[in-house]
PyMOL commands that place a pseudoatom at each C-alpha (Angstrom):
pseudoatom trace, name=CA, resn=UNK, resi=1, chain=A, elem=C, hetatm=0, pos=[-4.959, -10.937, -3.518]
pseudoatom trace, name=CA, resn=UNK, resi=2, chain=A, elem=C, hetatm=0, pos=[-7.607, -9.254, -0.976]
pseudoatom trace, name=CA, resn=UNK, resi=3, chain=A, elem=C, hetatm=0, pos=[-7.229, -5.006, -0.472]
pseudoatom trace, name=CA, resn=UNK, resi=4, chain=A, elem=C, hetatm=0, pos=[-9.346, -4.152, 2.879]
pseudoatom trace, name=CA, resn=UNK, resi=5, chain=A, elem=C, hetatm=0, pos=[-9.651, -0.475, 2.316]
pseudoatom trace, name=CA, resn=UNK, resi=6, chain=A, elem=C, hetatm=0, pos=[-10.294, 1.626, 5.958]
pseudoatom trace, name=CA, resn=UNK, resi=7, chain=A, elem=C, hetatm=0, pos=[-10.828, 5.653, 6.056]
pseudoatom trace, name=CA, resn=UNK, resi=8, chain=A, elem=C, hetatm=0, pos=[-10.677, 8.150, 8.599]
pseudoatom trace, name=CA, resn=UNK, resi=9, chain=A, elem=C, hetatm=0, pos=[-11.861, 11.122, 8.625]
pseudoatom trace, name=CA, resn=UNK, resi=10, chain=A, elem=C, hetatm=0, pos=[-12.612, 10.422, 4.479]
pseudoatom trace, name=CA, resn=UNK, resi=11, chain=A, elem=C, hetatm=0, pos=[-16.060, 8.978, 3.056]
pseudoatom trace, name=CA, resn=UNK, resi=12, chain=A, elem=C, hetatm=0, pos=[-14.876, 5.788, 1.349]
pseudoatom trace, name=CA, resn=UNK, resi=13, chain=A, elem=C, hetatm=0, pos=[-16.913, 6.574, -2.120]
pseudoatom trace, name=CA, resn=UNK, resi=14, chain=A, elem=C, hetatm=0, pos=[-17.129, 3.355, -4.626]
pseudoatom trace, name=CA, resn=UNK, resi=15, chain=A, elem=C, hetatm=0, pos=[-15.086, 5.052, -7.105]
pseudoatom trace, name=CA, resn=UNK, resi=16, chain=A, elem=C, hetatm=0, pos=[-12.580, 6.025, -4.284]
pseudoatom trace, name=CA, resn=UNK, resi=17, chain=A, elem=C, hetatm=0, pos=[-12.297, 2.094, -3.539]
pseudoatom trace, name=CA, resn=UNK, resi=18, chain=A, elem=C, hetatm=0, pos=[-12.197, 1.204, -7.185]
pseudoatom trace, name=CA, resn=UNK, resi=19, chain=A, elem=C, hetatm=0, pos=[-9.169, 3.701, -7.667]
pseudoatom trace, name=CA, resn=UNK, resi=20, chain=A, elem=C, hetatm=0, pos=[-7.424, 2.323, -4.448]
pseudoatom trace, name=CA, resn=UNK, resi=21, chain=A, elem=C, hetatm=0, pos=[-7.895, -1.529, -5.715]
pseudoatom trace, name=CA, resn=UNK, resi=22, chain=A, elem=C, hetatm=0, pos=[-6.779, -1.049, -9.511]
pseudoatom trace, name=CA, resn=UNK, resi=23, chain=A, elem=C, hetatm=0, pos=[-3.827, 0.881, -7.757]
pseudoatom trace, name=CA, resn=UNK, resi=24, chain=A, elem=C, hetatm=0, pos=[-2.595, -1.387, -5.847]
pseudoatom trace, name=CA, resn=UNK, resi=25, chain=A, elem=C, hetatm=0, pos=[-3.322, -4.453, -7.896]
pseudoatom trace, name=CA, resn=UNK, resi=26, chain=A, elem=C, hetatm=0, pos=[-1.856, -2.705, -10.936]
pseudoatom trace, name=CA, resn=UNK, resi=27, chain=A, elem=C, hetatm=0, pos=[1.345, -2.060, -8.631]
pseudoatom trace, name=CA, resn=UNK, resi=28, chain=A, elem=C, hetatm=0, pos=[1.457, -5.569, -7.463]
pseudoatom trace, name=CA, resn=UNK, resi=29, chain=A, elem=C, hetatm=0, pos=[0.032, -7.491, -10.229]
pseudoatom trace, name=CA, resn=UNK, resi=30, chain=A, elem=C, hetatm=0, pos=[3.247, -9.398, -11.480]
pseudoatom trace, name=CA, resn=UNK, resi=31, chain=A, elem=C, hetatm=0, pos=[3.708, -10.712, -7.797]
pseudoatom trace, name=CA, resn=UNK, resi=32, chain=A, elem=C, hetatm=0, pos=[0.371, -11.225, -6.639]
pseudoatom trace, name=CA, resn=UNK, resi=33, chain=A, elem=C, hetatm=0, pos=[0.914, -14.826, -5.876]
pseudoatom trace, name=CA, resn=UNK, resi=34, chain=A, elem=C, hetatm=0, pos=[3.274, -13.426, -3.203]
pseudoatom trace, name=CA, resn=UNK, resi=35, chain=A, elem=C, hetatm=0, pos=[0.464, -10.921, -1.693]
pseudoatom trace, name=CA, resn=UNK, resi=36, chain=A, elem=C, hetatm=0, pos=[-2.174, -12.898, 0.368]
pseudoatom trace, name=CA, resn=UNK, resi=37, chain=A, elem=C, hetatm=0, pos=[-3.374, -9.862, 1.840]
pseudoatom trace, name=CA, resn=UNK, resi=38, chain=A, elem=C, hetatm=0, pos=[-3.403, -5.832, 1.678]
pseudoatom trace, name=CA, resn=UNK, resi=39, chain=A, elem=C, hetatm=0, pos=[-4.523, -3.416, 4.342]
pseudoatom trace, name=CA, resn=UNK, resi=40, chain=A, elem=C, hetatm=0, pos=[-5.227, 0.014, 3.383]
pseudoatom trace, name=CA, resn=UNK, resi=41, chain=A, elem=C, hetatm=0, pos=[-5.680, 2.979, 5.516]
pseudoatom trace, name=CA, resn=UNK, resi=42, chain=A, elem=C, hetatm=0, pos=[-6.415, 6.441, 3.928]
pseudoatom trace, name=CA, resn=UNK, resi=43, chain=A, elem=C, hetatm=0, pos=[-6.656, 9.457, 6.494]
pseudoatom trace, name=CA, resn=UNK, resi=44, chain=A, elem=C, hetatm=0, pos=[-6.744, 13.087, 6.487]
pseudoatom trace, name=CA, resn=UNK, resi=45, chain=A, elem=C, hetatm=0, pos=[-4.634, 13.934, 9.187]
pseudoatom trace, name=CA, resn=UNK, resi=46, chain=A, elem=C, hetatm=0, pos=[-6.049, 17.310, 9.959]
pseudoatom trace, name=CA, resn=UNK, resi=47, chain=A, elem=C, hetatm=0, pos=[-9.339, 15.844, 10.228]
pseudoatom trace, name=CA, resn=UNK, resi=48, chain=A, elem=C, hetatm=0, pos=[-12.388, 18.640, 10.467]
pseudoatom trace, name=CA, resn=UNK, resi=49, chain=A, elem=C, hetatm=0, pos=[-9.770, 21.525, 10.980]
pseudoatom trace, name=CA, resn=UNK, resi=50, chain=A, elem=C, hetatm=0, pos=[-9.424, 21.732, 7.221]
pseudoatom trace, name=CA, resn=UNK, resi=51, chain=A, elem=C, hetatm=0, pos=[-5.697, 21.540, 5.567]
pseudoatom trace, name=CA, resn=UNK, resi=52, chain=A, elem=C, hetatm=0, pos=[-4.459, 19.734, 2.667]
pseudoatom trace, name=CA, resn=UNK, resi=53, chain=A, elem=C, hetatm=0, pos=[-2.523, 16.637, 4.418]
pseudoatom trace, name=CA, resn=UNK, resi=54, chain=A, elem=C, hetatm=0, pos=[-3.927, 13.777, 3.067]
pseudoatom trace, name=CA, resn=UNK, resi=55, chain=A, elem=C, hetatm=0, pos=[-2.092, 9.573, 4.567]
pseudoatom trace, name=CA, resn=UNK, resi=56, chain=A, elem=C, hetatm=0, pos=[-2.026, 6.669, 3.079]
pseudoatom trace, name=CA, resn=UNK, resi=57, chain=A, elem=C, hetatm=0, pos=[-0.494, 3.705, 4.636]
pseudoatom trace, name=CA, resn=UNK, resi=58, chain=A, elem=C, hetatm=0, pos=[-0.480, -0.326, 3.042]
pseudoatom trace, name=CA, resn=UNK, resi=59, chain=A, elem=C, hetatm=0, pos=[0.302, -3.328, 5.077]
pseudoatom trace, name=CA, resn=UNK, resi=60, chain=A, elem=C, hetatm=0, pos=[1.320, -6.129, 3.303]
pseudoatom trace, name=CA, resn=UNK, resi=61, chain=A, elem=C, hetatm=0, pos=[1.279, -9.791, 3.913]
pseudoatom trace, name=CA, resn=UNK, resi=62, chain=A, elem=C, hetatm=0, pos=[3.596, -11.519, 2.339]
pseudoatom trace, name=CA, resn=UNK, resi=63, chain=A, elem=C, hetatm=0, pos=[3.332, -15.744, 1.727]
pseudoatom trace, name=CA, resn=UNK, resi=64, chain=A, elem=C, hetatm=0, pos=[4.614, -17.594, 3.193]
pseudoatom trace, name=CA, resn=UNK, resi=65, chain=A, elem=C, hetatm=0, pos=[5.691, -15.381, 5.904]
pseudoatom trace, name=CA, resn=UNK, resi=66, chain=A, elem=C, hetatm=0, pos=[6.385, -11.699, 6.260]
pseudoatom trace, name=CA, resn=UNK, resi=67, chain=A, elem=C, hetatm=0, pos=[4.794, -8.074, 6.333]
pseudoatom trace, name=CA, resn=UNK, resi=68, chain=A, elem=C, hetatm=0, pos=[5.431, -4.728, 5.179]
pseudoatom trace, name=CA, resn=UNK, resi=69, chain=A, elem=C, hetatm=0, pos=[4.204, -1.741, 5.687]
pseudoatom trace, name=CA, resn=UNK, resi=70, chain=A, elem=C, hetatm=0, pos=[4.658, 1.441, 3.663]
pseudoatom trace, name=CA, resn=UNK, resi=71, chain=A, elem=C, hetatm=0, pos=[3.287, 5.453, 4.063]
pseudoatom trace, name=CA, resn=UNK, resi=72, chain=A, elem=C, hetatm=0, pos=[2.786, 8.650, 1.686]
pseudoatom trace, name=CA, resn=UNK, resi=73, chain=A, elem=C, hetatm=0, pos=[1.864, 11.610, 2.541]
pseudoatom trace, name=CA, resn=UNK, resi=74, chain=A, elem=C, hetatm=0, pos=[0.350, 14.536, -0.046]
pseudoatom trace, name=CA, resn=UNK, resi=75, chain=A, elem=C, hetatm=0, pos=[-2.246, 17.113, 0.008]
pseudoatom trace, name=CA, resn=UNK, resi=76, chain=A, elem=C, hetatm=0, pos=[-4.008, 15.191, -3.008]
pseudoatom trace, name=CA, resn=UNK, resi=77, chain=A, elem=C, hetatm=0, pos=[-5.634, 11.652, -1.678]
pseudoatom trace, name=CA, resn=UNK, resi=78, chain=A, elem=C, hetatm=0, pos=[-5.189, 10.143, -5.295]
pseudoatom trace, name=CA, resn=UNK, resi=79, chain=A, elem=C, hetatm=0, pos=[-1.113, 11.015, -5.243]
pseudoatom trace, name=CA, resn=UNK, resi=80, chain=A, elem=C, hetatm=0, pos=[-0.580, 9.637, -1.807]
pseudoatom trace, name=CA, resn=UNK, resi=81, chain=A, elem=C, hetatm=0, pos=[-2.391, 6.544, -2.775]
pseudoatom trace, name=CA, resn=UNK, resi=82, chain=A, elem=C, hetatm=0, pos=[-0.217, 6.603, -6.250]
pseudoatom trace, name=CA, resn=UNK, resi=83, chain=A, elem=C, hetatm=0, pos=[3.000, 6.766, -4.131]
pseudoatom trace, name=CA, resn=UNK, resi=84, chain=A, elem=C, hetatm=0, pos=[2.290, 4.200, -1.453]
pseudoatom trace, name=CA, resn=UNK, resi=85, chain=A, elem=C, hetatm=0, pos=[0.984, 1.766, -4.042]
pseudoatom trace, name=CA, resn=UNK, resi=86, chain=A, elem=C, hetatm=0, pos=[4.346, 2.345, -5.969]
pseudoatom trace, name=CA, resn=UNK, resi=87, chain=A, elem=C, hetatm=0, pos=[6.299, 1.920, -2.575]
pseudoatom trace, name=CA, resn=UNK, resi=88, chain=A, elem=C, hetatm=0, pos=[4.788, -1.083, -2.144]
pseudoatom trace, name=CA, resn=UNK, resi=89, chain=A, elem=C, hetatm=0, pos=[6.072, -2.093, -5.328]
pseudoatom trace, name=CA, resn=UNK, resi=90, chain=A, elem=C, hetatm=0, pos=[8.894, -1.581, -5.330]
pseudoatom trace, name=CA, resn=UNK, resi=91, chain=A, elem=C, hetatm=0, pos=[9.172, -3.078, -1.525]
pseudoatom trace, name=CA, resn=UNK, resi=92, chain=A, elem=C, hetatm=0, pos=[7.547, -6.218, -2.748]
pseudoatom trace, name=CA, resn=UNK, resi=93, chain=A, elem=C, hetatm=0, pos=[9.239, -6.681, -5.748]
pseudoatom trace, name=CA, resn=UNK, resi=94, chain=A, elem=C, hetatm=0, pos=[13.052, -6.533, -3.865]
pseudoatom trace, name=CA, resn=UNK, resi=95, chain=A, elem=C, hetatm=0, pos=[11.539, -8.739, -1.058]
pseudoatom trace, name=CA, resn=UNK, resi=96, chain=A, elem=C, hetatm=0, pos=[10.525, -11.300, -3.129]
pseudoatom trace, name=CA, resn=UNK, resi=97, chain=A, elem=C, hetatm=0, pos=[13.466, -11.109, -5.503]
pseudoatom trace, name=CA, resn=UNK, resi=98, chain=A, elem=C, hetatm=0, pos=[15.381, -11.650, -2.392]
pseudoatom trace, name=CA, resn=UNK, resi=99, chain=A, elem=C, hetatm=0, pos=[14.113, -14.519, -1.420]
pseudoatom trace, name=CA, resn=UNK, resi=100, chain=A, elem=C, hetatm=0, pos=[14.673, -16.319, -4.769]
pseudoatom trace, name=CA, resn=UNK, resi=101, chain=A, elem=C, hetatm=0, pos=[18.225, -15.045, -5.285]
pseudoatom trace, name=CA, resn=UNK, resi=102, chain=A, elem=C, hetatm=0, pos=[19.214, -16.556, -1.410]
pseudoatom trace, name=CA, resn=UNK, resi=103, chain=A, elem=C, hetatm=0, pos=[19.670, -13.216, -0.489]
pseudoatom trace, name=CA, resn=UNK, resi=104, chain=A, elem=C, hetatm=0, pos=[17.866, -12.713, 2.987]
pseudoatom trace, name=CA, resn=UNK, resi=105, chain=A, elem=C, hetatm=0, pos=[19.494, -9.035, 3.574]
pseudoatom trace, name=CA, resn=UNK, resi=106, chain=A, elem=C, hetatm=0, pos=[21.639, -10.176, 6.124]
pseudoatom trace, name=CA, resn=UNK, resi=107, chain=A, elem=C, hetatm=0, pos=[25.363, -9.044, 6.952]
pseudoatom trace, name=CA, resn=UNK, resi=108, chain=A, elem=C, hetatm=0, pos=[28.392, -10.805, 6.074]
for i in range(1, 108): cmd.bond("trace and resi %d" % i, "trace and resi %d" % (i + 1))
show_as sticks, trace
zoom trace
């Protein structure tokens, strides 16, 4: 599994990266042969103004086909990354179950 890691407005620090790619690949280890690809985008919204809203959004490809994309918001960086990484879980893990149950989500 590959995590591209993208900031705005945020100095991408090594242990910053570090903590956003043992996040995500602790979240998504069990399925990771399901995950060709993770896109992560960590902003602060308000930028130079100052505040405390701090974005984190994941893109995920899925194999053999499919993409999802989750968001948290919080004024600490580290939470929002926590929460989108367990989003992305949990989004993963009941796409993929899905798929091997027959179970595409569609209506009867």
């Amino acid at each position: 599994m590959v995590v591209h890691v993208h900031g705005r407005n945020i100095p991408l620090t090594d242990s910053l990266l570090r903590t956003i790619e043992e996040r995500f690949a602790g979240a998504l280890g069990r399925r990771e042969a399901r995950v060709r690809e993770v896109r992560v985008v960590v902003e602060d919204v308000n930028g130079p103004r100052g505040g405390t809203d701090m974005h984190c959004r994941a893109e995920i490809a899925l194999a053999p086909r499919g993409r999802l994309v989750v968001d948290a918001h919080d004024g600490d960086l580290h939470r929002a990354v926590q929460a989108a990484a367990k989003r992305a879980r949990t989004s993963v893990f009941r796409v993929v179950d899905r798929r091997r149950s027959g179970r595409h989500g569609r209506a009867a």
